[in-house]
N, C-alpha and C positions, 0 to 999 in steps of 0.2 A: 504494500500500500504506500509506501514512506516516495518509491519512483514512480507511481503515476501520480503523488503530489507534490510533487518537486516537477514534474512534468508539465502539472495545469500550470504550477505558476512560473512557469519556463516560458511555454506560451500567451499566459495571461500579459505578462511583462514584455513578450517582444511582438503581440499583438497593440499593445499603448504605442512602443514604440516606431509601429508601422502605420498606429494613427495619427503622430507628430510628424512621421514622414510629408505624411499624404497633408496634411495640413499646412505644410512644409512649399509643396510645390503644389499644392491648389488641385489635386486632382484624387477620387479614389473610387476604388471599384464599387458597382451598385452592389449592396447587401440581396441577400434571399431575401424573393417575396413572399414566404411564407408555405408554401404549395410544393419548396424543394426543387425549382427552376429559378436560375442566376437570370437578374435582370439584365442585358446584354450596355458592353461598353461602359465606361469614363463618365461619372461626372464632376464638370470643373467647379468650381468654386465662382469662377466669374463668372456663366455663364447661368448657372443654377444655384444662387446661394442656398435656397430652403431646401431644396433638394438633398444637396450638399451637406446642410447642416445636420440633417433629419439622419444622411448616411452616416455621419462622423459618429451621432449619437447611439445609431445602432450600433456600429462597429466596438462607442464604449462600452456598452451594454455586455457583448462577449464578451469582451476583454476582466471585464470588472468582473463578471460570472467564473470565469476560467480561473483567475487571482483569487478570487474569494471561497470559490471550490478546496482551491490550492493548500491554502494557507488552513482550511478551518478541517480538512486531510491532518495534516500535519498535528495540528494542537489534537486533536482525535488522538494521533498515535502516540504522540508524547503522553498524553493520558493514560493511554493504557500500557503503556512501558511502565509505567511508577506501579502497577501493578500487579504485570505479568513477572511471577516467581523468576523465570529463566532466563530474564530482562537484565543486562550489565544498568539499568537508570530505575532498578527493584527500588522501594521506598525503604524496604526491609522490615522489621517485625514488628516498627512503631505504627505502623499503618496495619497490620492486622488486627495487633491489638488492641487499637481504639476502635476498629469494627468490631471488633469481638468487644468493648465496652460496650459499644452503641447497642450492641443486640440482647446483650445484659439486662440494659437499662430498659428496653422494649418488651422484654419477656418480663421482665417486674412490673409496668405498667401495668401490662394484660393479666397479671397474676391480681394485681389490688380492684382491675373493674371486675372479674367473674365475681370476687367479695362481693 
């Protein structure tokens, strides 16, 4: 899991970068209209600003999805590394312990409501 989220935000980061390009020299490719057919050719910036602008915005749209994928991958696995036993980034046995406090404290709860 840890390289296809190093991957989203490999792409998410050089997708921005390709929409600073195209912002760059006024030109970038039509987005999908939705249906999974590429709108055909180029639109410039001078010619079509709303257009234009509408494309950049989709274009952020992936980019910020693919990054945001990325990264929330990532915080995911670091998570469960702190408590996968066979994990070199284990929390170690203060982190079972206090589960096994929490569950202590849960089973005494439930012991004083059946009273």
């Amino acid at each position: 899991m840890n390289i296809l989220a190093y991957l989203f935000v490999i792409v998410g980061a050089l997708q921005f970068a390709w929409i600073g390009y195209d912002e760059y020299r006024g030109a970038t490719q039509a987005p999908s209209d939705g249906s999974g057919m590429i709108l055909p050719g180029l639109i410039h910036k001078q010619s079509e600003p709303e257009i234009f602008h509408n494309a950049i915005v989709c274009h952020s749209y992936y980019a910020s999805a693919f990054l945001f994928l990325g990264i929330l991958m990532l915080v995911v696995d670091k998570s469960m590394d702190k408590s996968d036993i066979e994990s070199p980034d284990f929390a170690g046995n203060k982190a079972l312990d206090d589960w096994a406090k929490a569950m202590k404290e849960v089973e005494e709860r439930q012991k004083v409501h059946k009273k």
